[in-house]
C-alpha positions as CSV (number, residue, x, y, z in Angstrom):
1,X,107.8,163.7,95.0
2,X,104.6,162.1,93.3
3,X,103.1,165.6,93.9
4,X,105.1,167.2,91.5
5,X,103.7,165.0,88.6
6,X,100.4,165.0,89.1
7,X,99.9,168.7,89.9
8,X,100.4,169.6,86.2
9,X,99.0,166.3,85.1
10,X,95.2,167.4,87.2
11,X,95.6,170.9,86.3
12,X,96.3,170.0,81.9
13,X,93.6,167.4,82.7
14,X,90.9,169.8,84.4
15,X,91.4,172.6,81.5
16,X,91.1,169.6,78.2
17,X,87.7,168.7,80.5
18,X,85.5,172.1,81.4
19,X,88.0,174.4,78.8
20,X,86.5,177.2,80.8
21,X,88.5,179.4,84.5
22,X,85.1,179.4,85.8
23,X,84.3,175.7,85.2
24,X,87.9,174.6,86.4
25,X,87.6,176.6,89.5
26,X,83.7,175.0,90.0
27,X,84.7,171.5,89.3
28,X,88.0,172.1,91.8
29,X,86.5,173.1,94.6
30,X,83.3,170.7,94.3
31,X,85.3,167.1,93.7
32,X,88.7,168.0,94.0
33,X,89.0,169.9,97.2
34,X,90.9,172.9,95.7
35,X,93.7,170.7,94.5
36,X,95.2,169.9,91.5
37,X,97.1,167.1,92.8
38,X,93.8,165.5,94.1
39,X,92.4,165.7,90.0
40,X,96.0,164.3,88.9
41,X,95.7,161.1,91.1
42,X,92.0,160.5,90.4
43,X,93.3,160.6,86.4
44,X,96.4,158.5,87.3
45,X,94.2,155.8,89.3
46,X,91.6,155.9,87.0
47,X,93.6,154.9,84.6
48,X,95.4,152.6,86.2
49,X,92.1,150.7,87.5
50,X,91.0,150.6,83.4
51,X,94.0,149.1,82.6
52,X,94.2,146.6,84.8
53,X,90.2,145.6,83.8
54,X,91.5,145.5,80.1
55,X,94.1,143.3,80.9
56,X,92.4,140.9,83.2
57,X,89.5,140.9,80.7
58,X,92.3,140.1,78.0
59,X,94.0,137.6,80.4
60,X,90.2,135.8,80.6
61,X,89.8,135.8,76.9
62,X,92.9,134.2,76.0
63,X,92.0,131.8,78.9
64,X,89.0,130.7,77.4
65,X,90.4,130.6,73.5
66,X,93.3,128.1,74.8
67,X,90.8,125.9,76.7
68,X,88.4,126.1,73.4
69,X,91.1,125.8,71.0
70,X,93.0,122.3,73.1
71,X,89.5,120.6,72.6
């Protein structure tokens, strides 16, 4: 079911990248084993794991204004 999203999601995110059939097709078969679904979960995840650094990083800073600003 999960394949259905991020088939078009890897195949809209490997054209805005190399904007080129011969670069696509290079860049699929070199990291992406000749699968669009493979580039959509690497963008999904990726973006996932950034998120969850910003907001961890977020979740420190606020940590560390409150214990400043309780002083």
């Amino acid at each position: 079911m999960v394949e259905l999203l991020f088939i078009p999601v890897g195949w809209i995110y490997l054209w805005i990248r190399y904007r080129s059939s011969a670069k696509v097709k290079s860049a699929l078969q070199n990291h992406f084993d000749d699968e669009y679904y493979i580039a959509g979960a690497f963008l999904f995840y990726s973006l996932l794991l950034v998120s969850l650094g910003v907001s961890v990083f977020a979740l420190i800073l606020v940590t560390i204004y409150r214990a400043i600003i309780d002083l």
